[in-house]
N, C-alpha and C positions, 0 to 999 in steps of 0.2 A: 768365152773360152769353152771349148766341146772335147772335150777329156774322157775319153773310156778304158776300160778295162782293158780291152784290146790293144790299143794302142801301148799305154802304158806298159805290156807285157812282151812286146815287139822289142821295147825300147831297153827293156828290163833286160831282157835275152841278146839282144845286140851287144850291149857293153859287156855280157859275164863271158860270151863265145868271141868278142873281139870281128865280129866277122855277116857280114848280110848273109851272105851264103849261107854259115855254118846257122845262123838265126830261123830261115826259111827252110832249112835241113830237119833243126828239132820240133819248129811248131806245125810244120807239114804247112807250109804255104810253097807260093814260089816266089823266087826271088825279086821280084817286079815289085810283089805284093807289099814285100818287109819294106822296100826304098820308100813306094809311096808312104807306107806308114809314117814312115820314121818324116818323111818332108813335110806328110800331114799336120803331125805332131810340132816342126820346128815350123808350120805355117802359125800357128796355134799358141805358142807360146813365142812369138818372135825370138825366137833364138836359134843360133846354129850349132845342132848337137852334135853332128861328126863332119869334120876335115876329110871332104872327098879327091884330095889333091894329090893321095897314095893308094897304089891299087887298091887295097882295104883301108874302105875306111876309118878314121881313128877319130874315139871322143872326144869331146874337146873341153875344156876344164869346165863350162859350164855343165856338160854331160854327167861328168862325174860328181860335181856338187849336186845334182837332182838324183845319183844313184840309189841313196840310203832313203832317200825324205821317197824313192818310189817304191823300193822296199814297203816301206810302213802303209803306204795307198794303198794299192794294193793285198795288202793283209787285212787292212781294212776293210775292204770289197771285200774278199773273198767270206772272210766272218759274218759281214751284213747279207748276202747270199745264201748262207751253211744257216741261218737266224730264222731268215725268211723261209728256206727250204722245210726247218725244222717246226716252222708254226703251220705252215702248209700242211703238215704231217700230221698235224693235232700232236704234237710232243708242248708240252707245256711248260712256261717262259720260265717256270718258277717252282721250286718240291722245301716245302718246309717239313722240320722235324725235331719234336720237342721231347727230350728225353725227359724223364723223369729227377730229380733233384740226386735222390738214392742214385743214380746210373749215368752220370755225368764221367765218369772215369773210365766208364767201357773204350773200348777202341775200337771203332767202324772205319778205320782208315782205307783199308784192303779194300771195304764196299762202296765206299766213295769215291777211288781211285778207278774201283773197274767200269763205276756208274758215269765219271765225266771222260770215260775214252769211248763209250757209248753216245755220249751228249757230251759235247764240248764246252757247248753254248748256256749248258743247264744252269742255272742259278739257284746255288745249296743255302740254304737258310739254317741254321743249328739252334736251337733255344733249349734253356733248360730252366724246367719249372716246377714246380710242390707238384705231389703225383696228380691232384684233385685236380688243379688248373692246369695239366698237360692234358687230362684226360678231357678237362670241359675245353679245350682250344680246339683239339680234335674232332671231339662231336659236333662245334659251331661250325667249324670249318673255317678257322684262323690258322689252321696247320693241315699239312697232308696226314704226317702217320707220328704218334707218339709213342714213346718207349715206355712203358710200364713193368713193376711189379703189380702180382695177380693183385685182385680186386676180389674184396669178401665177395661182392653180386657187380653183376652182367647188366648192362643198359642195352636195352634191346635192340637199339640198333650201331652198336660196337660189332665190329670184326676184327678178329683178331687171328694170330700165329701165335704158337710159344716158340722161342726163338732160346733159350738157356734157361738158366741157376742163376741164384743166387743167394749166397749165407750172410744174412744179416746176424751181427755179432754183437751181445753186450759188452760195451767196454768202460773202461774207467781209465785215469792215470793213475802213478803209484802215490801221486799228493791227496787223493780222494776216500772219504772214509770207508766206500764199499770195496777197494781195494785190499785194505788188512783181514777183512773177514770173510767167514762164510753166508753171503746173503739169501735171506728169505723172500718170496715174493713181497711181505708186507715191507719190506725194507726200501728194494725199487719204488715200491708205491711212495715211500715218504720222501723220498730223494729227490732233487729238482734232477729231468729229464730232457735233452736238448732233441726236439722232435722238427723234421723237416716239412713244414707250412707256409703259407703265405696269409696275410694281413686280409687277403679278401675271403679267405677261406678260414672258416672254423670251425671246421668238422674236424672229430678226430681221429686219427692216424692210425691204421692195423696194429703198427709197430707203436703205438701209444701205451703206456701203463703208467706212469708214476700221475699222483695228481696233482704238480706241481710242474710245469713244464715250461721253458723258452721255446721261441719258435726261429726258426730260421729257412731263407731257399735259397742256401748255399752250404755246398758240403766241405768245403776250406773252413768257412769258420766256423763250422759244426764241429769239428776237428780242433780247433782252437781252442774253443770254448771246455773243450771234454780236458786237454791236454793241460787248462790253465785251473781243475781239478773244481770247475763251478758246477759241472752236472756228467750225467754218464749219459748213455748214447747209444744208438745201435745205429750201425754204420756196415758199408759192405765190406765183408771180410777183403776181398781183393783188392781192394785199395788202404785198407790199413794193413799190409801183410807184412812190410816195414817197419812200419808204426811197433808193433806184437814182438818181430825179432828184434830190433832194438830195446824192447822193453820201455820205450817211450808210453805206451798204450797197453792196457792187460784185460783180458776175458774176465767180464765178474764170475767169481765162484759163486754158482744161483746154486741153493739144495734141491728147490722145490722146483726147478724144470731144465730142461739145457737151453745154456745162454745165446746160443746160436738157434733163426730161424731159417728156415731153408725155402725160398718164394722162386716162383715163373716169372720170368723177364716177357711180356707180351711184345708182339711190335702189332699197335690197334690203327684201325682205320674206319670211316662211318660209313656204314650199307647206304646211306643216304645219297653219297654226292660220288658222280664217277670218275672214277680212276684215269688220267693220263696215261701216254706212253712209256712216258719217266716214270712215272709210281708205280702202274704195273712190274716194270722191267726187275725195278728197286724190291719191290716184294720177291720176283724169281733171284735175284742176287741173295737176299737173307735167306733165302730157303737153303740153295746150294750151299751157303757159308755153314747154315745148321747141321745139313747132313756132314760135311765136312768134320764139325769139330767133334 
């Protein structure tokens, strides 16, 4: 069986205009051409797909049982074509992007949205990881671009954008002893600390102080943990902003410094390894977004 595109879009176009004529009207053929088609086609599938025994002719229920299932062919094609065309381009099958644990709340929906009417066919990858292992997947090149807050020191072959804020906040519940008082920095330090880490990583954390800490690479149950009054936490203000007015969560009252830190959201990528169409593009979308906000 010899099945093309062509064919199938003749046929496709016949059934929705009712009509050869009107069929060889919107594809710019001439009418000769559509008929052959169409006998081609019922040579091909031994079947007889229009009743030519009325001036125009009409589909015939086999016709219209293959309407939808040509539909979907056809879409098919046309994807594996729009696939090909885009790997032709050097646009690249695949953009991974690993936010950082702390930044898993942000919203990049808007950038994503504008990024797949760009690339249809792009395959978005999302991960989210301890800032240490977003930042080594990156440099390895197991990810395209990860989302960080700033970094004490710079690896020499990081690129990076600052792309926003963010206020990290000390918090407690009101079940937690640093809650009832005025705390001193020695007090944080005695307090167990729920600090965002992963098992492969045991470096310590900017936002680190107490020396007693859990570790966690997930910010739901960083959140848990703080709310069920087992350790205090510093978390992004913008996602516990709920948390604060409900009074579910409270700012510890620090003497000795303000309990809010105020970090660079980077979006990094490694001088090492070259950029796609997609990634490129994707870096001019965060930029516009930045000036934007």
């Amino acid at each position: 069986m010899n099945l093309n595109q062509e064919l199938l879009l003749v046929f496709k176009t016949a059934i929705e205009t009712g009509s050869f004529s009107a069929t060889a009207r919107k594809l710019g053929k001439a009418p000769s051409a559509v008929s052959m088609a169409i006998s081609q086609l019922e040579d091909e599938l031994a079947l007889s797909l229009f009743d030519r025994s009325k001036r125009e002719p009409q589909p015939t229920p086999a016709a219209l049982s293959l309407y939808q299932s040509t539909l979907q062919t056809l879409a098919v094609m046309q994807q594996w074509q729009n696939h090909a065309l885009q790997l032709a381009d050097h646009v690249e099958p695949v953009l991974s992007i690993a936010f950082a644990t702390e930044l898993e709340s942000l919203i990049w929906t808007n950038i994503f949205r504008q990024l797949s009417e760009y690339y249809p066919l792009l395959k978005l990858e999302i991960l989210t990881l301890p800032q240490q292992e977003a930042l080594e997947s990156v440099l390895s090149g197991r990810v395209n671009f990860a989302i960080l807050l700033e970094r004490q020191s710079l690896n020499g072959i990081e690129q990076f954008i600052e792309i926003g804020k963010e206020n990290m906040v000390a918090v407690v519940a009101p079940n937690h002893p640093l809650y009832h008082q005025k705390a001193s920095y020695d007090d944080l330090l005695q307090h167990r600390q729920i600090v965002f880490n992963s098992r492969e990583n045991q470096s310590t954390s900017v936002l680190q102080l107490s020396y007693h800490s859990w570790q966690t690479d997930n910010q739901y149950f960083a959140v848990d943990i703080i709310h069920a009054g087992l350790a205090w936490g510093f978390l992004p203000q913008s996602y516990i902003e709920d948390h604060l007015k409900n009074q579910t969560l409270a700012l510890i009252d620090v003497e000795d410094f303000c309990p809010s830190i105020t970090l660079c959201i980077d979006l990094v990528w490694s001088r090492e390894r070259p950029l796609g169409k997609a990634a490129q593009h994707f870096i001019e979308l965060v930029k516009q977004s930045r000036h934007k906000a």
